[in-house]
C-alpha positions in Angstrom: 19.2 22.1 -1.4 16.0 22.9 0.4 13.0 24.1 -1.9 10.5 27.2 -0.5 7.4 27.5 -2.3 5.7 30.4 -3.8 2.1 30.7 -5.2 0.6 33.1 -8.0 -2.7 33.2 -9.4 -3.1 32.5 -12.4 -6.8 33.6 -14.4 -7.0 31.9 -18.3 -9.4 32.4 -20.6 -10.4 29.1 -21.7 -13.3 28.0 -23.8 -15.1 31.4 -23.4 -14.5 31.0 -19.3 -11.9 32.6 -17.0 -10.6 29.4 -15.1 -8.9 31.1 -12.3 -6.2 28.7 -10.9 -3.1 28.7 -8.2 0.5 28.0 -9.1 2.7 26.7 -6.4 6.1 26.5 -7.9 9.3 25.1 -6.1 11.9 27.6 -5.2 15.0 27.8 -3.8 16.0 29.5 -0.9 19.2 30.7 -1.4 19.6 34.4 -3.1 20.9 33.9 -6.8 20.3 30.1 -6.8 19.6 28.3 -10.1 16.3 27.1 -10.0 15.6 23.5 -9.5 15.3 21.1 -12.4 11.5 20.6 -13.5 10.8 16.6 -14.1 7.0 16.7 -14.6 3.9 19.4 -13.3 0.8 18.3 -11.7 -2.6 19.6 -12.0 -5.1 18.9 -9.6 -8.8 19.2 -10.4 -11.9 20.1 -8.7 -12.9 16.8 -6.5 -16.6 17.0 -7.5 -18.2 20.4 -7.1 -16.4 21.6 -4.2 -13.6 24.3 -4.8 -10.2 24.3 -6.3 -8.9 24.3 -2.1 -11.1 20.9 -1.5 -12.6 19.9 1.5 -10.4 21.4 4.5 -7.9 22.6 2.0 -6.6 19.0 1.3 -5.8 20.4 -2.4 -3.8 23.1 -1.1 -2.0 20.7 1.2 -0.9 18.2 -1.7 0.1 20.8 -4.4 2.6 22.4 -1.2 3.8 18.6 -0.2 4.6 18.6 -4.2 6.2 21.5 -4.5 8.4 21.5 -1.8 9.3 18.0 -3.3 10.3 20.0 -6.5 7.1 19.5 -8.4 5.4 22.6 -10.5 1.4 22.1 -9.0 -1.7 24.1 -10.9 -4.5 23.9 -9.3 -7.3 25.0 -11.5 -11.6 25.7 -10.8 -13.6 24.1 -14.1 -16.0 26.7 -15.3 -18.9 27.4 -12.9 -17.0 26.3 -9.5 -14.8 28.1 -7.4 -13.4 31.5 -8.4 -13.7 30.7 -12.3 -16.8 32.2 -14.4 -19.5 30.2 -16.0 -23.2 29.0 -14.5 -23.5 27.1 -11.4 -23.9 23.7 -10.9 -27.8 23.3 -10.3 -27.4 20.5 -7.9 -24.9 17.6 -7.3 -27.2 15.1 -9.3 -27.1 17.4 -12.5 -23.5 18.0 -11.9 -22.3 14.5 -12.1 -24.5 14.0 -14.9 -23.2 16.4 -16.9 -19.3 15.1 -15.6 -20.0 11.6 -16.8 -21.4 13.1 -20.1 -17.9 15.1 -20.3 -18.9 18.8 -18.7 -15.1 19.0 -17.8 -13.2 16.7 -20.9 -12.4 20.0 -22.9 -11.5 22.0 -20.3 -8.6 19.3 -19.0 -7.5 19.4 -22.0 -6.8 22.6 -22.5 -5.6 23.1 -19.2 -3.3 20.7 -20.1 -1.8 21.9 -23.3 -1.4 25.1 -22.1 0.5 24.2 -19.2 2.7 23.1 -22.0 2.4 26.4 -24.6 2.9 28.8 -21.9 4.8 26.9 -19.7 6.4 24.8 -21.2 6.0 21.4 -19.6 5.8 18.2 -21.9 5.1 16.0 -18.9 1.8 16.6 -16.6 0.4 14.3 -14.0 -3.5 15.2 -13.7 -5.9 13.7 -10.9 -7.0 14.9 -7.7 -10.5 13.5 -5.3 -13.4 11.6 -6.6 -14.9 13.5 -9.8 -11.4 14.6 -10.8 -11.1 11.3 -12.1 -13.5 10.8 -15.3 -11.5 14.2 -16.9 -8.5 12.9 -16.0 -8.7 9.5 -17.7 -10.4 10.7 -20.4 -7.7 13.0 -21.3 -5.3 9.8 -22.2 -7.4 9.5 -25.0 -5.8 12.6 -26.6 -1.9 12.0 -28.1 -1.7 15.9 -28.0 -2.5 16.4 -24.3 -2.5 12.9 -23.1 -1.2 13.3 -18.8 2.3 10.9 -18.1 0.7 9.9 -14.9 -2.8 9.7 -13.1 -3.5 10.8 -9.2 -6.7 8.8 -8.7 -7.6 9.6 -5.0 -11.2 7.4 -3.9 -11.9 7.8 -7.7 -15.5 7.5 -8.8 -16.2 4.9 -11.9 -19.8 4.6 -11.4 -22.1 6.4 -13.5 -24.1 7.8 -11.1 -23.2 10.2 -7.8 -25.3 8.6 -5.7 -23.0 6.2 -4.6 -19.9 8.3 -4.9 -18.7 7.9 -1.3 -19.6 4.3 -1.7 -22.6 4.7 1.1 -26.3 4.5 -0.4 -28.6 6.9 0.2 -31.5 6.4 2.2 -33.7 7.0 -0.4 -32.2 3.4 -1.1 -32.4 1.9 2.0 -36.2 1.9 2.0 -38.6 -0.7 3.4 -38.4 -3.6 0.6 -34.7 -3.5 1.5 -34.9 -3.9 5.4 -37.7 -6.9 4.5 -35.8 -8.6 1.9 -32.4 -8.3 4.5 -34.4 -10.0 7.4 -35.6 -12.5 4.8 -31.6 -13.0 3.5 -30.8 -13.3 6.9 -33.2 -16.0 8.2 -31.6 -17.9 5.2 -28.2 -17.6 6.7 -27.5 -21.7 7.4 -28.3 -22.3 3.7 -26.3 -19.5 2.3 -23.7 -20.7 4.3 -23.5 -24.1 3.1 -24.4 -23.1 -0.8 -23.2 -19.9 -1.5 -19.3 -21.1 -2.1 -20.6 -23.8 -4.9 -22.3 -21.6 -6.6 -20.2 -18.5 -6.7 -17.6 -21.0 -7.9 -20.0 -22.3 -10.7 -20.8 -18.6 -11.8 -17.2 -17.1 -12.1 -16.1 -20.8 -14.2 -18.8 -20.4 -16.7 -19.0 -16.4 -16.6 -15.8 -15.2 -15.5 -16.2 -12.2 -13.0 -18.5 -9.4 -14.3 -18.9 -5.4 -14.0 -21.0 -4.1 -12.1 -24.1 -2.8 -12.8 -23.5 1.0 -12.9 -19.7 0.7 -13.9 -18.7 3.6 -16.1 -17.3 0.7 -19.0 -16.2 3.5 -21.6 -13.8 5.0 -18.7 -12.7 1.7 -16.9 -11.5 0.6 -20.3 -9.7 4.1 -21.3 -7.9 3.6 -17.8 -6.5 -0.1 -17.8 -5.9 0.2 -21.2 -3.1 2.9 -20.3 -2.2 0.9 -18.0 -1.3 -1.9 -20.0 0.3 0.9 -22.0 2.0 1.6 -19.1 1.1 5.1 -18.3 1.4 5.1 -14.0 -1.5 5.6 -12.0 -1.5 6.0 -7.9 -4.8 4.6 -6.9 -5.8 5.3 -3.0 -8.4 4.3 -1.7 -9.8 4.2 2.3 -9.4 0.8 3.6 -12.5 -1.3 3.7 -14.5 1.6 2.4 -17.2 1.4 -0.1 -15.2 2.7 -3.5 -12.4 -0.3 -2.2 -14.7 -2.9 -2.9 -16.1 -1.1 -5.9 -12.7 -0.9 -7.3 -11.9 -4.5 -6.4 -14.6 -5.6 -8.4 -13.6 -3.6 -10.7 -10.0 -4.7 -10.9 -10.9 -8.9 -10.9 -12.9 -8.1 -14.0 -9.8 -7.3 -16.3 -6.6 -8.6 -15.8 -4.8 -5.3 -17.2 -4.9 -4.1 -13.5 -2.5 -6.0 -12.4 0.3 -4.2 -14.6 3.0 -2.7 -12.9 1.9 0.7 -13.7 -1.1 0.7 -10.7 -0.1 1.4 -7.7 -2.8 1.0 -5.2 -2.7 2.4 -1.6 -5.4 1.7 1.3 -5.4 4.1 4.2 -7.0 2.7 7.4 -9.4 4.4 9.8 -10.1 6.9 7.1 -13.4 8.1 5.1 -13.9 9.4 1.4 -12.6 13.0 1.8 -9.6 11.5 3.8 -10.6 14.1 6.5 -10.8 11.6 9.1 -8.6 9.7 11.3 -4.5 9.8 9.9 -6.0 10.2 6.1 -4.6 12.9 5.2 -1.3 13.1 6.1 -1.3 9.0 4.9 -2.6 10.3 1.3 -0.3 13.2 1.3 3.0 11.1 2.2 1.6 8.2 -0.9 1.3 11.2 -3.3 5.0 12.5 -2.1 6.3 8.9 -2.2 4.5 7.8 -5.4 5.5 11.2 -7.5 9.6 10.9 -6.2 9.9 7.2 -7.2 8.3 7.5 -10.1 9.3 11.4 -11.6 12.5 11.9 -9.7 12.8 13.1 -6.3 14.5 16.7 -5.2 15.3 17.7 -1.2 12.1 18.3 0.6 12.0 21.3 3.1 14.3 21.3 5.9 12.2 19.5 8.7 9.3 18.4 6.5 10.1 14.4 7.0 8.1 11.7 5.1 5.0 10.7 7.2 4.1 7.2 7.2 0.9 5.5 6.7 -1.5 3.4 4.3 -0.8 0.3 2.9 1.0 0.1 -0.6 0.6 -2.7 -3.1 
């Protein structure tokens, strides 16, 4: 059975806001059909402060690849973005700031048990780009609304935006840096020859170590679902700056290794996955990730699988 999909518009008042949101729900094609089964809904958050679309419409594009896959997708604006009521964002700073001190928590959570009052889904995955991560983790710390699956697309588990995209800002890049690099690098022969030693030495006695700026309180809310194991996609863009983030991340607790990650690395690709073959290699995971794991339905006639990134 091939699936069409229609969208509606959805506008719910929630906690004193009108969160206006887009449904794109599976359909099928054929006059006086029965409507396809329902395995599990997906709602996809707002990646940072940009709208309930995303950057070049990537949002639209994965809630339509899911729904022609047979998958219910909400996407919803948080209060104050997008179509949905409530103040503005001042600036990105104050934005993330008010994120990682849980500007968005309730509202997930709401979103989420409503999907399931009015709609009457049990099972939701949540996720979406960067920012869409911190609500979306946190919201496994809630039995009542607690999501059966986490999107995590170049998720952010620092505590500060600046590095979001995993490139510093030049504010950070100032002078003492470009001395202390020639320095570092006029050392090169020596590092060479001691660095191995005493890396070796440090992980033995200390074992590997968060870094710095790691958002503890959410990394440990996330493996510890996944030791529970609650599935999580993870994609990140090969050799970026969230990869190796995330991979120090992930050597610091052994709980990441549990069958419930999947991680995916997209080559040639930047944070938005606007560049290169990103998209369609994120959109194709998300497809392929979602079918194996939820159940899979007929896609579209002529809407084939599209290869791309590397799963692990």
């Amino acid at each position: 059975m091939s699936l069409a999909v229609s969208r509606s518009v959805l506008t719910w008042r929630i906690l004193g806001e009108d969160l206006v949101g887009t449904c794109h729900a599976p359909a099928p094609t054929a006059p006086g059909a029965p409507a396809p089964a329902v395995p599990v809904a997906v709602l996809l958050l707002n990646a940072g402060s940009a709208p309930r679309s995303g950057n070049s419409d990537f949002g639209v594009a994965l809630a339509e690849r899911l729904a022609r896959r047979g998958f219910p997708v909400y996407r919803f604006d948080f209060a104050g973005l997008g179509d949905s009521s409530g103040p503005t964002p001042r600036d990105l700073d104050s934005y993330w700031n008010e994120v990682v001190h849980g500007r968005n928590d309730e509202a997930t959570q709401a979103l989420i048990a409503r999907l399931g009052l009015e709609c009457g889904f049990t099972r939701v995955v949540v996720g979406g780009l960067c920012a869409a991560a911190l609500p979306s983790v946190r919201a496994l710390e809630h039995a009542a609304c607690a999501p059966v699956g986490l999107l995590l697309l170049e998720p952010n588990f620092r505590l500060t935006a600046g590095n979001a995209t995993g490139a510093p800002r030049a504010a950070e890049q100032g002078r003492q840096a470009r001395l202390l690099q020639r320095a570092w690098g006029g050392l090169a022969p020596l590092r060479r020859r001691v660095r191995p030693a005493f890396l070796g030495r440090l992980r033995a006695r200390f074992g590997p170590r968060w870094p710095a700026d790691a958002n503890r309180a959410l990394v440990t809310t996330w493996l510890a679902s996944l030791a529970r194991g609650v599935p999580s996609l993870l994609v990140v863009a090969a050799d970026g700056g969230t990869e190796h983030y995330l991979t120090r991340l992930l050597r610091a607790r052994p709980a990441a290794d549990a069958p419930a990650l999947t991680r995916v690395r997209v080559p040639e690709t930047n944070h938005l996955f606007s560049a290169g073959s990103g998209r369609a290699a994120v959109l194709a995971a998300c497809e392929r990730w979602m079918t194996t794991r939820f159940g899979a339905t007929p896609t579209v006639a002529g809407l084939a699988p599209v290869a791309g990134g590397e799963e692990r």
